[in-house]
N, C-alpha and C positions, 0 to 999 in steps of 0.2 A: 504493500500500500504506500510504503513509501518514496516510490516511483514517481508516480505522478506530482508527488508535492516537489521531490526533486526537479523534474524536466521542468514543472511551472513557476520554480525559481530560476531557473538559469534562461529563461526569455526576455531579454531585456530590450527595453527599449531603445533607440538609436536615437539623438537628438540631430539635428543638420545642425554644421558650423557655416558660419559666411565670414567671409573674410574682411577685415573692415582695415581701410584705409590708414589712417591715424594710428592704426597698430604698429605699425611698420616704424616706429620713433619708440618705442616702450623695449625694454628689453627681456629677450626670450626665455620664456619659463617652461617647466613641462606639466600638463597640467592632472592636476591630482583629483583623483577618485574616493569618494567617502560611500563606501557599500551599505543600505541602510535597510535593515530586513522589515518592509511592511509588505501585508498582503494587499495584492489588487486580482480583478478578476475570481472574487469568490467562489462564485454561481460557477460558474467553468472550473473552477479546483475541484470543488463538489461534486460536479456532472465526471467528472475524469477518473474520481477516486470511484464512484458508484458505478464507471463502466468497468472498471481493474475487479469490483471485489465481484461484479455478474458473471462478468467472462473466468473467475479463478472458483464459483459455486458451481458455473455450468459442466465446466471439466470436470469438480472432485463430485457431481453428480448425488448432493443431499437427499435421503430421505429420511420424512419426519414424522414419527408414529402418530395416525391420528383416526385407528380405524379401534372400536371397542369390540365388545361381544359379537361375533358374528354366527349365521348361521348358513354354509354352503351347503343350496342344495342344488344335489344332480339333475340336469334338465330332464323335465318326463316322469319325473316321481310323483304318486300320489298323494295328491294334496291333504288327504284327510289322514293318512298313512304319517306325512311330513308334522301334520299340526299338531298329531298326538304324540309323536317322539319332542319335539319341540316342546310341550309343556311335561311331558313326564320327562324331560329334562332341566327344565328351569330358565328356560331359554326365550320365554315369552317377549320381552322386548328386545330381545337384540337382532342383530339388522341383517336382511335376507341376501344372499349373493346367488343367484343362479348361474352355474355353470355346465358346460359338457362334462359328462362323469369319467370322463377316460381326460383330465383336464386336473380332478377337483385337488388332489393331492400335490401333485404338481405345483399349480398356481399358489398355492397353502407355503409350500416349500421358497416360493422364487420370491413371495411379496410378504415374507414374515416380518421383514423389519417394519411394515407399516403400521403392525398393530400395536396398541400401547400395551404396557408390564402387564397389566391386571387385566387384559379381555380374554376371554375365552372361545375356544372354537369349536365347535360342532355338523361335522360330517354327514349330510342323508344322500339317502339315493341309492341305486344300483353299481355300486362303485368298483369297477372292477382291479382284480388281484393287482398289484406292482410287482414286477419280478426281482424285486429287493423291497425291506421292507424299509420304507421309508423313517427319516430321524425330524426330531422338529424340537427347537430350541425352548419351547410350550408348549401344555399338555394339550391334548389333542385326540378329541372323541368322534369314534365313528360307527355310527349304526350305519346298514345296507337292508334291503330290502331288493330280493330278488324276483326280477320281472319276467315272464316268456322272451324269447328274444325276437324281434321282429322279423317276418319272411321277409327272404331276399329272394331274387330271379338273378338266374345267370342264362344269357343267351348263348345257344349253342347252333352253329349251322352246322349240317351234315352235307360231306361229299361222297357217296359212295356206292356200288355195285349192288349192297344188302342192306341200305336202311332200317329195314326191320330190327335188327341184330342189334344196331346201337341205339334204335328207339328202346326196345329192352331193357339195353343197362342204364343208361338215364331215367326211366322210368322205375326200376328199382334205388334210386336215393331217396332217403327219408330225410325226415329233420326241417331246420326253420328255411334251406334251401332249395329253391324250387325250380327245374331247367325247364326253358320256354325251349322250343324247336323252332326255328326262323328257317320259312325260305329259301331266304337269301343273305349273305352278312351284310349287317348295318353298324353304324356307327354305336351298338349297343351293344355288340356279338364280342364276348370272352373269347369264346371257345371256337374253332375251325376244328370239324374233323374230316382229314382228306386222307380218304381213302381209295385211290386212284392211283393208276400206275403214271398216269401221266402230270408234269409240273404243273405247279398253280398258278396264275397272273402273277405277274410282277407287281402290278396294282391293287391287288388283294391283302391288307394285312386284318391281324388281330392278337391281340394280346398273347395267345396259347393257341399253337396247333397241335393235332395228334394225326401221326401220319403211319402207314404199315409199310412203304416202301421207303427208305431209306435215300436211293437214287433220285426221288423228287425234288428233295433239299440239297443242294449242294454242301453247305455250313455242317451238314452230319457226316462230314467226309475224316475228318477229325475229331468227333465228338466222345465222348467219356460217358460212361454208363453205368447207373445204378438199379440195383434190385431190377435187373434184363430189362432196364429204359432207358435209352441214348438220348440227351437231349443236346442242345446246343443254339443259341444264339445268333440269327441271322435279320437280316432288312426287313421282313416278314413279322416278324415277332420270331418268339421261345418257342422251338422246338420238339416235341415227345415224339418219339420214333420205337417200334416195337414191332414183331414178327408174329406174337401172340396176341394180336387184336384183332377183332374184338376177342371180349373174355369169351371160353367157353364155357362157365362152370359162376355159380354163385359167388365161391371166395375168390375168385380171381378178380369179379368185377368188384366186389366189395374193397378190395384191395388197391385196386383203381379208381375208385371212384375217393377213398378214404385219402391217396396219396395226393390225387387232385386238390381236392379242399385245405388240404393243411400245406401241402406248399407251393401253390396255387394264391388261394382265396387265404389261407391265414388261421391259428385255431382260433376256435371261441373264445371271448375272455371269459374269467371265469372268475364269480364276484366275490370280492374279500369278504369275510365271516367282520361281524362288531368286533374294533379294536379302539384300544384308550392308550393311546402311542402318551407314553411318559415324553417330560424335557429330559433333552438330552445335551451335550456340548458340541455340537454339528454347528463349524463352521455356516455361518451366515454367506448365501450365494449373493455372487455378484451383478451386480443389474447392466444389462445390457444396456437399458434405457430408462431411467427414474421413470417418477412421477411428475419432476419439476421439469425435466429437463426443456419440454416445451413452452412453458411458462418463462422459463428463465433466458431463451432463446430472443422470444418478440421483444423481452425488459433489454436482451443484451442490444438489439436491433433499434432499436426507441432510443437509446442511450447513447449510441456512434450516433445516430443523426441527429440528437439535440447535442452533441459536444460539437458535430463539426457544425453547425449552426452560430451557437456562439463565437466557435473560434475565430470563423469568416465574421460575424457581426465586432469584433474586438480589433480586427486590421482595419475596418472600415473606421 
């Protein structure tokens, strides 16, 4: 801070000399300076010192606890489900945060420092498992309430000689996944299954092909293979190549179809049981981006243009 009061003492003013006549009979002296510290230009020391301390808040990126009791809940929860944990909790005035539930822990974790010493926090919702169990600097309560899990569709186009065979094994998946059979592929098709001796368009892609001729794809010319599945990565999409398609037998399909989904489409999560996560000494995470830091950005911008304002109106 003590910058600016320096630079704004060392601006000195110039005065013009003029030479005067009559001088020229006196005899030559050199002439002496008496340094005399008053302030001038206030308002502009002030504007200079409050742009230095914005722009050195903006950097070290302050945040300031000022969040109390809260209570995050998972988007989609039952409200009546929510209101009675909430008061057989004790939890009646404190203030609601709706969040995505694959979110709530997370954001719990990143924006702790907001909340003052004494709030308390309280977890609802379908909150699914962390594959570590999370630490938190305050205790930290969580009830769950587990929901069905919403049907999804996966589109599937078929290319092939015996459609019958692979309407079958898609027709044997259970569960909250549900395969449409398309036509034709559209901008909504997962799945290609090309079952054809002959290549596909150039122009045809999709996410997941499954192919029985190997010679169609080029990119499987090198490819690595697990549990008798080649797959491999080309301009097309990802690859599955196999000489045993379709299944001929129940567990074959179930085995294909089971390998599809989980590394594929992803497993299910699967929702944490009630936990009361104690405080713990878990390093405090570092903010990408405060809270302030947008606030303290327009103050930083408002403050270069009333300094350099001044400063042009003080040479005038």
């Amino acid at each position: 801070m003590l910058l600016p009061i320096w630079w704004h003492r060392k601006k000195r003013v110039q005065v013009k000399a003029e030479p005067l006549a009559s001088a020229r009979f006196l005899p030559r002296t050199e002439p002496r300076q008496m340094r005399v510290w008053r302030w001038s230009d206030v308002l502009l020391l002030i504007v200079r010192c409050l742009l230095l301390a914005c722009a050195i808040a903006w950097l070290a990126d302050p945040v300031f606890p000022w969040r109390g009791d809260t209570v995050v809940v998972a988007e989609g929860s039952d409200a009546r489900w929510v209101e009675r944990e909430v008061q057989a909790a004790g939890y009646g005035a404190a203030a609601r945060l709706p969040l995505p539930a694959h979110e709530a822990l997370a954001w719990i974790r990143l924006h702790e420092r907001e909340f003052r010493p004494e709030a308390r926090l309280l977890v609802l919702g379908d909150i699914p498992m962390p594959a570590t169990l999370p630490q938190f600097r305050r205790p930290v309560l969580l009830r769950t309430d587990t929901r069905p899990a919403p049907p999804a569709e996966a589109h599937v186009a078929i290319f092939s000689t015996r459609p019958p065979e692979w309407r079958r094994l898609f027709a044997a998946l259970d569960g909250p996944l549900r395969v449409v059979i398309d036509a034709k592929p559209g901008p909504n098709t997962e799945l290609i299954v090309w079952d054809l001796p002959d290549a596909p368009p150039a122009t045809l892609r999709a996410p997941l092909w499954w192919t029985t001729d190997t010679a169609a794809f080029t990119e499987l010319a090198r490819s690595k293979a697990v549990a008798g599945i080649r797959y491999a990565d080309g301009p097309r999409g990802r690859v599955w190549a196999s000489t045993a398609w379709p299944p001929g037998d129940p567990a074959a399909a179930r085995t294909l179809l089971d390998t599809w989904r989980e590394l594929h489409a992803g497993p299910a999560p699967y929702t944490a049981p009630p936990l009361d996560f104690a405080a713990t000494k878990a390093p405090a995470r570092a903010y990408a981006n405060g809270a302030l830091r947008e606030f303290l950005l327009w103050g930083l911008l408002a403050l270069f243009a009333l300094e350099r304002i001044l400063a042009h109106a003080r040479r005038r």
